[in-house]
N, C-alpha and C positions, 0 to 999 in steps of 0.2 A: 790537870788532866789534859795532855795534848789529844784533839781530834782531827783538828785539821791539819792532812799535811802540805807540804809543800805547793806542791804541783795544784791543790786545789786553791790555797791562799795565793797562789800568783794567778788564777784565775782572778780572782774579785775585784779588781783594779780596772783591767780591761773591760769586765764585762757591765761594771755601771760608768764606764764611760761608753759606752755602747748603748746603756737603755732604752735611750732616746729613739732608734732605729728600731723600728717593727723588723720581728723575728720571722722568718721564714715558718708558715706554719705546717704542722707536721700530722704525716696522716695518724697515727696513735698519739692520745691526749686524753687524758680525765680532765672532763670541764665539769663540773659540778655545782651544786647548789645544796645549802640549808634551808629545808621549809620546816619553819616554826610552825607548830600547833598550839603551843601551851598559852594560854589564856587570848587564843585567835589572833596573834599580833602576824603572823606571814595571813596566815588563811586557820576556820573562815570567819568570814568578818560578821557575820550573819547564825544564828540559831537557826537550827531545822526541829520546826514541831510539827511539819506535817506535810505534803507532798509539795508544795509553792516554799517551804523553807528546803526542803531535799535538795530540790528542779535550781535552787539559787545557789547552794553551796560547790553543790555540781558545776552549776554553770560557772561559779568563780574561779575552781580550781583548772577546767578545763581555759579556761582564760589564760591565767596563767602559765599552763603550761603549752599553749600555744608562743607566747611570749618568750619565756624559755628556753625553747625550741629553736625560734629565730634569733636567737640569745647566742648559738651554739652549745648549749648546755645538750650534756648528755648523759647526764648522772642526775640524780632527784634524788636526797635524804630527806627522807619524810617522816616525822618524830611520830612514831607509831608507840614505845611506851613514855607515856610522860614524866606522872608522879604516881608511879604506881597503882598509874591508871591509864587504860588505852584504846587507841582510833580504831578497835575494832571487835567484835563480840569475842571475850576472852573467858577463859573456863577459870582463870588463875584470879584477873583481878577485871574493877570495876571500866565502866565506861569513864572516860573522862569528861568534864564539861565545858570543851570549849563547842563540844559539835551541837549538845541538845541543850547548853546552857544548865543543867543540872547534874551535877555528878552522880553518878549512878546509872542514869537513866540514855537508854538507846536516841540515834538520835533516828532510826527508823531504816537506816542502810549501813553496810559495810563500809566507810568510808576509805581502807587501808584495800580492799576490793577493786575496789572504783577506781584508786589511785593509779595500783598495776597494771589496770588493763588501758588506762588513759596514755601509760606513759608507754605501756609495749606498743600502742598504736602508733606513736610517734617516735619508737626507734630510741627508746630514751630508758637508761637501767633506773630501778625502785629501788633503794635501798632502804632495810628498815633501820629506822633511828631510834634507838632502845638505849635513854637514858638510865642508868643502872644504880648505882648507890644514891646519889638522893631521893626521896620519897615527899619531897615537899615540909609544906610546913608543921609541926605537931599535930594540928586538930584538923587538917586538912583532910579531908573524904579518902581517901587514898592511900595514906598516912595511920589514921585512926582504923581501916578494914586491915590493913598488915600488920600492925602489930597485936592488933587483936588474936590474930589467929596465928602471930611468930612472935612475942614480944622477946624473946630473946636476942632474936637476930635484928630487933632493931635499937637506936640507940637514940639520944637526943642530944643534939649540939647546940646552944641555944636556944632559939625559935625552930632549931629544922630537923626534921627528921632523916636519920639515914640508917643505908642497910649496914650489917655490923662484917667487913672485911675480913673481921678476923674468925667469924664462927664460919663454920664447916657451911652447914645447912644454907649460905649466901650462895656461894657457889650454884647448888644444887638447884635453886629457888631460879637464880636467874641462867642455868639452863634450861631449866622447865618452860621458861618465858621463852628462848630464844627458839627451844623445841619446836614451840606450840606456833611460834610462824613461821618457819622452815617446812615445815611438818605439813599445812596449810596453805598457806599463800605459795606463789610460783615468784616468789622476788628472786631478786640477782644479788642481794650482800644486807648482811648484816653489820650496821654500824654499831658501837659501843661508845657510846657519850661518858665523861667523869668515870670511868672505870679505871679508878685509884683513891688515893684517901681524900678526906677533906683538909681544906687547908687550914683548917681550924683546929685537927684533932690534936688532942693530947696527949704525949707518950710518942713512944718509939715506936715506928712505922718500918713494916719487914716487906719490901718486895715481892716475897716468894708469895702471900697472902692475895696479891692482886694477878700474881702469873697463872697459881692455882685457879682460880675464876678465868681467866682467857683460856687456860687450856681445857678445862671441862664445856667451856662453850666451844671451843674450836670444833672438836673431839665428835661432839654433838652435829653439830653443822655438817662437817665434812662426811659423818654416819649417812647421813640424810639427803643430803645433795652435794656434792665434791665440788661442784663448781660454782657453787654461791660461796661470795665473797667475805669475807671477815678482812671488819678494818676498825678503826677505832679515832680519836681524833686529841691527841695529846697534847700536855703542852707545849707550848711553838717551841721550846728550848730545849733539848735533850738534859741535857749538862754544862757546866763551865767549859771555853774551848781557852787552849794555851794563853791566846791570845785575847779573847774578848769575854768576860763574865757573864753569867745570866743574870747578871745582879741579885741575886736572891731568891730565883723564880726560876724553877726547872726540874722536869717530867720528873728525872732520876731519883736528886736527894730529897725534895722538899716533897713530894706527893710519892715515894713508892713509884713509880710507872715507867717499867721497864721497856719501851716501847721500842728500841731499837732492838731489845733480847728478844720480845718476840718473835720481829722478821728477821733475826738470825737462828732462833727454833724454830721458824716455821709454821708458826701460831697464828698468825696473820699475811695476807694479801695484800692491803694497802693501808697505809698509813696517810690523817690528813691532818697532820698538827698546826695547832690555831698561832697561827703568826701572827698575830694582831701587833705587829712592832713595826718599828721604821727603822731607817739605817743599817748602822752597824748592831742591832738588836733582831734584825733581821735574815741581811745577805751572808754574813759567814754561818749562820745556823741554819740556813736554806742550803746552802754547800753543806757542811754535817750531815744533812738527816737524807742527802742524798748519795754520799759518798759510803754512809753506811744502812745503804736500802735492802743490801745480800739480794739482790736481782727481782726484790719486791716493788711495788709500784708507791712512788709520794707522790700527797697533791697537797699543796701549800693550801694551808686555809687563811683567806686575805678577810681582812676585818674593812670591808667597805664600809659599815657601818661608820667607823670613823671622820668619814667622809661630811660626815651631817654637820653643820654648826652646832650642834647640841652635844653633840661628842667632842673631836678631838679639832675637826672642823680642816682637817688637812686636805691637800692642793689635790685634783685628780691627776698630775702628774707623778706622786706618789705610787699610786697603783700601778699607773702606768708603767713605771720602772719596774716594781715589781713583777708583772706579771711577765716584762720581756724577759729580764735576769733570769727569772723560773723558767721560762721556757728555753731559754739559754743553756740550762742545765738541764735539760730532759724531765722535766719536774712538771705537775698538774695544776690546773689551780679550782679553788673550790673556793665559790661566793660563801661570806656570813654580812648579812641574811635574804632570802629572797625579797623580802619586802623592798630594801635602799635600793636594790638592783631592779626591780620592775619599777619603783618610783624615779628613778633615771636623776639618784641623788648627782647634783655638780656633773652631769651629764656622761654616767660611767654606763648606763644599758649604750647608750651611743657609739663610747669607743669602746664596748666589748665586744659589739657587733662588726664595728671596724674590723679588730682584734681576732676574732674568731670567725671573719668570713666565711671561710668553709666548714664542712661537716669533719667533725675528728671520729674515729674508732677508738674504745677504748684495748687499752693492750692487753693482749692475750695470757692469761695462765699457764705461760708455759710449764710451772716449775706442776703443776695439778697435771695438767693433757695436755700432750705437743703435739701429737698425728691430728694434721689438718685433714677435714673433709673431702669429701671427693666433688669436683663442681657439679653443678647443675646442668643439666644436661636438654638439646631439642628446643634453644631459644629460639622463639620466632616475633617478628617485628611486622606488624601492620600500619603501614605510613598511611594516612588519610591526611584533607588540609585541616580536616577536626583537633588530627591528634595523632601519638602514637599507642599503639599497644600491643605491651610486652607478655609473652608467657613462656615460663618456662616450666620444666619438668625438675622438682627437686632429685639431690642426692639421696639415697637409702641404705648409705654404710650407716649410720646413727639412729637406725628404728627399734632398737631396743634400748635405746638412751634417752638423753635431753634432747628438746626436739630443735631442727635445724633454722636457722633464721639465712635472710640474706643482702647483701649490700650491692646497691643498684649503681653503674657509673655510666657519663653519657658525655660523648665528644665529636665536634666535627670532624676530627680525623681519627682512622682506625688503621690498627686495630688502635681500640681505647686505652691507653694509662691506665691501670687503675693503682699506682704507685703515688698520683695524683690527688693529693685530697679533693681539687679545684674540682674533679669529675665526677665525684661523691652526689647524687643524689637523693638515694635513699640510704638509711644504715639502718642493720638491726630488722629487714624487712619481712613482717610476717608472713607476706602471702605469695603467689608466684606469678600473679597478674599485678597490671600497672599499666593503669592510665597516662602518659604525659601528654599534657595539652600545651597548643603551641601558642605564641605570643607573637608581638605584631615585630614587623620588620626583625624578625629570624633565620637562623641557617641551618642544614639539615645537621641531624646527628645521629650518632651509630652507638651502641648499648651494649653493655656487660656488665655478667651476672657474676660472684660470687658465692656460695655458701660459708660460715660460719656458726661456730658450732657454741653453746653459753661458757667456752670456755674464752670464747673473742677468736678461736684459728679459722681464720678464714682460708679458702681455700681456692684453685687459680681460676681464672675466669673462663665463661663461655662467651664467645664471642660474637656481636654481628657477624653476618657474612654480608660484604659488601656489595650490593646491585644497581644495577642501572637506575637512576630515579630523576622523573621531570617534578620531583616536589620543590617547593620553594624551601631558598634558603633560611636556614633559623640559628639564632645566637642562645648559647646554653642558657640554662633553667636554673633557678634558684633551687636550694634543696625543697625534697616532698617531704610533705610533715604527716600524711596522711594515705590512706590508701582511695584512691577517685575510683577504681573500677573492683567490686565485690559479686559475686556470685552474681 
């Protein structure tokens, strides 16, 4: 099966002979992250039975996602259903036990709540991570409430339980689930974990089985809000290319998982297939899944974990390459898992921060809504030696819609760049005031605003007007993670 052609395969030569070379970074990027929940190995590490376990798990996750933040991460998948049990008070299935330590049982907050509004603070999209066909082990809490009450739709493969792809009622089951937080929560995308077969099953496996499930969740999502995202995370291999085999392991024949038919139906937004390979297991399948995106957005999911001695124990210049190559190609990248990445395995938080110095935007929906917002309007700037402080007047073409956010840029010369990632200060920002405080031996700087809209269209900026000032000089600002100045 030729995929790759030409023009792309005489990329690959040059472009890992180039890895070495940090890539000019670009203001649109999906930088992401997988936060495990299932038996607390990302977060949390700790049971909450009562307000001192709440006030801890809180305060871990909130850690974290400060970390993150200064990470460059702007994406958060956050495994909201697990095994058929989930992070948040659910009408369909049980609590899970990583949060209260007992399955079933609350751990006393909405942890999938908390998350959203933790990350919209910091400019950072929620995506829920709704792992779908496994259901855990047979006698698993989880496991044992679904099939009680579907035993049809579920099956046993071994030790594990799963949901049965081929009955109708799957489908329906996990739109219900995907409903029930779209429906509810204000997230920005719906992730879809294993939504394809097992790789265990027996018998002949029909495609159409697993497309029918993504388009009755699409279908659903897009009823409910048009601009939350639908993605999914396949295997890193599409299929065999001309030239380089999947060796045996790939989305297409061996699992059912159409995933490049999707975002050529329209089914999905972004795709983030788990590349957990090296080499040439890799880079021409990173070329494929991008060459055939149909103007959808890939974010490479890079398997740091590898990185451990306990794993595969490979060199942090591995990633390294990777991550240039991908960006070399217009391509995202998405950590697996948050934990090796905030544990700074073989010192990869270090160069990811190197890496992703500035703040990225993620890309716009254009193919959902292209009419960008109208800017923000009546910016005005108060220089003191405290600080500066910004307000401005939102746009109101969008008040019968999704409500407007905005991205802050700041530079000693004006008017500002904001073509500039470097001048990115805030992204994604909720509110229309802002604090900047100034730092020692600094230079003045001049400020624009942006609006954008949850589809990512940002919209052109308002500008300082530039005036006479005896303030002292000040040298730019690191990105704000936060908002300093609230009602």
């Amino acid at each position: 099966m030729c995929k790759i052609t030409t023009k792309y395969f005489k990329l690959l030569i040059p472009l890992l002979l180039l890895a070495t070379v940090v890539c000019a970074q670009p203001k649109y990027e999906v930088r992401a992250v997988w936060l495990t929940t299932i038996g607390g190995i990302d977060w949390p590490t700790s049971y909450a039975h009562d307000g001192m376990g709440i006030a801890a798990q809180k305060r871990q996750l909130t850690n974290m996602l400060d970390r993150l933040k200064q990470a460059g991460v702007n994406t958060v998948m956050l495994q909201t259903r697990v095994r058929a049990t989930t992070i948040y008070p659910s009408q369909l299935e049980p609590w899970d036990g990583c949060l209260s330590g007992k399955p079933g049982t609350s751990p006393g907050y909405d942890a999938l709540q908390y998350a959203i509004d933790e990350c919209h603070r910091r400019g950072m999209e929620l995506h829920a991570w709704v792992v779908t066909i496994p259901i855990g082990k047979w006698n698993s809490y989880g496991c044992q409430q679904l099939r009680k009450r579907y035993p049809s739709m579920v099956i046993k493969i071994g030790e594990e339980g799963y949901m049965n792809p081929e009955r109708l009622g799957t489908a329906d089951y996990l739109t219900n689930m995907c409903e029930e937080i779209v429906s509810r929560y204000d997230i920005d995308g719906i992730h879809l974990d294993y939504i394809r077969y097992p790789e265990t099953w027996r018998g002949a496996k029909s495609a159409s089985n697993i497309t029918n499930i993504v388009r009755s969740i699409s279908r659903k999502v897009k009823m409910y809000k048009p601009w939350v995202k639908l993605s999914c995370s396949p295997i890193g291999k599409y299929d065999d290319l001309a030239r380089y085999s999947s060796k045996g392991w790939n989305a297409r024949r061996q699992v059912a998982q159409d995933a490049q038919g999707w975002l050529r139906e329209g089914l999905m937004d972004q795709l983030y297939p788990m590349m957990y390979f090296q080499g040439n297991n890799f880079y021409p399948f990173a070329i494929d899944w991008q060459e055939y995106s149909y103007g959808r957005t890939i974010v490479s999911g890079l398997g740091i974990y590898m990185l451990h001695p306990r794993e595969r124990n490979w060199p942090l210049s591995e990633v390294e390459r990777q991550m240039n190559v991908t960006r070399s190609l217009g391509i995202g990248h998405c950590y697996f898992r948050a934990k090796f990445l905030l544990d700074n395995v073989k010192g990869v938080y270090d160069f990811v921060k190197r890496f992703d110095r500035y703040p990225s935007l993620i890309p716009p929906m254009t193919w959902a809504q292209s009419i960008v917002p109208t800017a923000p309007t009546t910016l005005t700037v108060a220089h003191s030696t405290q600080g500066d402080r910004l307000e401005w007047h939102g746009a109101t073409d969008r008040s019968d819609g999704p409500y407007l956010l905005y991205n802050v840029y700041a530079s000693p010369e004006t008017p500002v760049d904001t073509e500039d990632p470097g001048n990115l200060i805030a992204t994604r920002y909720l509110w229309q005031r802002l604090t900047v405080p100034h730092s020692q031996h600094a230079r003045r700087l001049y400020y624009a605003v942006t609006a954008v809209d949850r589809y990512g269209n940002e919209s052109s900026a308002i500008q300082e007007r530039p005036q006479a000032s005896n303030m002292p000089l000040r040298q730019p600002l690191t990105p704000i993670t936060q908002n300093p100045w609230r009602n």
